[in-house]
N, C-alpha and C positions, 0 to 999 in steps of 0.2 A: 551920111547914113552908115551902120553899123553892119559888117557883112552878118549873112546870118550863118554860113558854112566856111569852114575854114580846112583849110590842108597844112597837114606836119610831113613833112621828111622824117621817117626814124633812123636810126645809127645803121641800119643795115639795106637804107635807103626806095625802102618803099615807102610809098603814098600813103597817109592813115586820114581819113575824114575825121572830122569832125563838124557837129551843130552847136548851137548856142541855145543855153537854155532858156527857155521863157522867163523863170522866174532865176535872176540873176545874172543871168547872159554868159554862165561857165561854159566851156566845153567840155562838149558830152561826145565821144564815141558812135556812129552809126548802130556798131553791137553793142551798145550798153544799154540796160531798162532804167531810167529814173522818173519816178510817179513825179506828177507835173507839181504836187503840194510842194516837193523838194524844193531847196533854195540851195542854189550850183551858184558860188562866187564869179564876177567874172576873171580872174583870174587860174581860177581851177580847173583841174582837166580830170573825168573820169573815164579809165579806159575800156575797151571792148571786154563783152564780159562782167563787166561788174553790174552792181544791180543798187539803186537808193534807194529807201524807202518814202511811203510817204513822211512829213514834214520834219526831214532831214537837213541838217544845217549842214552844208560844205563851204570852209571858210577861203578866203584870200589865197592862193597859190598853195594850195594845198591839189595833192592829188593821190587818188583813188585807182590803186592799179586794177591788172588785167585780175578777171573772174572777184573780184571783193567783193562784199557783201556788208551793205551802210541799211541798220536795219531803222524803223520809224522813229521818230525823232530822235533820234542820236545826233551830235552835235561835235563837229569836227573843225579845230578851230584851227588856227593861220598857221601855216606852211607845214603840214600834217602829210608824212608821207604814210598813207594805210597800206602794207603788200599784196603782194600777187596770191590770190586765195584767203585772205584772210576775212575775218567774219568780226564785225562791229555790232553787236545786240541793241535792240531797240532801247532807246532812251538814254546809250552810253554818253558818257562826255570825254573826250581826247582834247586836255588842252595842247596851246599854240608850239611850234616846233618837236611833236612828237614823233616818233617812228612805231611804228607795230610792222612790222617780221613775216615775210611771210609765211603764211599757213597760221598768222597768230590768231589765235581765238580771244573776243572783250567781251566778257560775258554779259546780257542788257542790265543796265542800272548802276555798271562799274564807272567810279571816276577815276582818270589820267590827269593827273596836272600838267605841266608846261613842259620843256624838256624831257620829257620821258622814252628810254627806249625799252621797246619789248622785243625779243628777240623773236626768232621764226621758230614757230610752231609753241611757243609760251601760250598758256592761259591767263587771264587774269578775271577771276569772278566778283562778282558784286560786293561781296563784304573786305574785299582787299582794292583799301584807298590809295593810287601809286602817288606819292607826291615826291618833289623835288628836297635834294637835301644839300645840305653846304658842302664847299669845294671839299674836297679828300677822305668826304665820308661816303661808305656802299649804301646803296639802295637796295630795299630788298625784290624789287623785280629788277636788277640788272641784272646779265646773262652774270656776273664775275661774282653774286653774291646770290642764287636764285631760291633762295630758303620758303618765300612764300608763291612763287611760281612752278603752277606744274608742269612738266610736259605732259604736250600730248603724245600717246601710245602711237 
């Protein structure tokens, strides 16, 4: 049988709980709020402070730092690191292996393709599609070409 509580060592060697989520069996943070619609991978860990929505998809080893924010359905796919304060809009999609920055803002309705990183504190809104592009060519949401990224003030 499957524990239902689990304990981390972090890097500066305190005790972090964690539960397992109903739907999915990820771990969840004692301080984090995720609505029960959500589907937490079991491999995924959401940390204290952050917040899922309802019927939020958190993929395969994917994890959701401290204070984030996974708004309803938004859809976070495998080994997705979200950052510390950063905000995911309801309905976004982050495809597989992406990074968002923290303090990054995804604005609801915006898609990430695979590979993508957004640096900390970038925006990305709805009608700006980030997709993956061939080796040695810029992106225009990479921090080294940030032409259709804003920062935030």
């Amino acid at each position: 049988m499957e524990r239902i509580n689990e304990e981390v060592e972090t890097e500066t060697g305190t005790i972090e709980k964690y539960r397992r989520h109903a739907n999915g069996r990820g771990l969840v943070s004692g301080g984090a709020r995720v609505d029960p619609s959500a589907f937490i991978s079991g491999t995924a860990y959401v940390e204290s402070g952050a917040r899922v929505g309802a019927d939020a998809w958190i993929g395969p080893g994917s994890w959701i730092d401290h204070n984030a924010l996974v708004g309803a359905r938004a859809f976070i796919g495998q080994n997705v690191h979200v950052g510390v304060d950063a905000v995911i809009g309801a309905a976004a999609r982050l495809g597989s292996h992406s990074r968002i920055g923290d303090g990054a803002r995804v604005q609801s309705g915006a898609v990430i393709d695979r590979d993508i990183r957004i640096p900390a504190g970038g925006i990305v809104t709805a009608a700006a599609h980030a997709q993956a592009r061939p080796a040695g060519t810029r992106h225009p949401l990479n921090a080294e070409a940030p032409a259709r990224l804003r920062r935030a003030a």
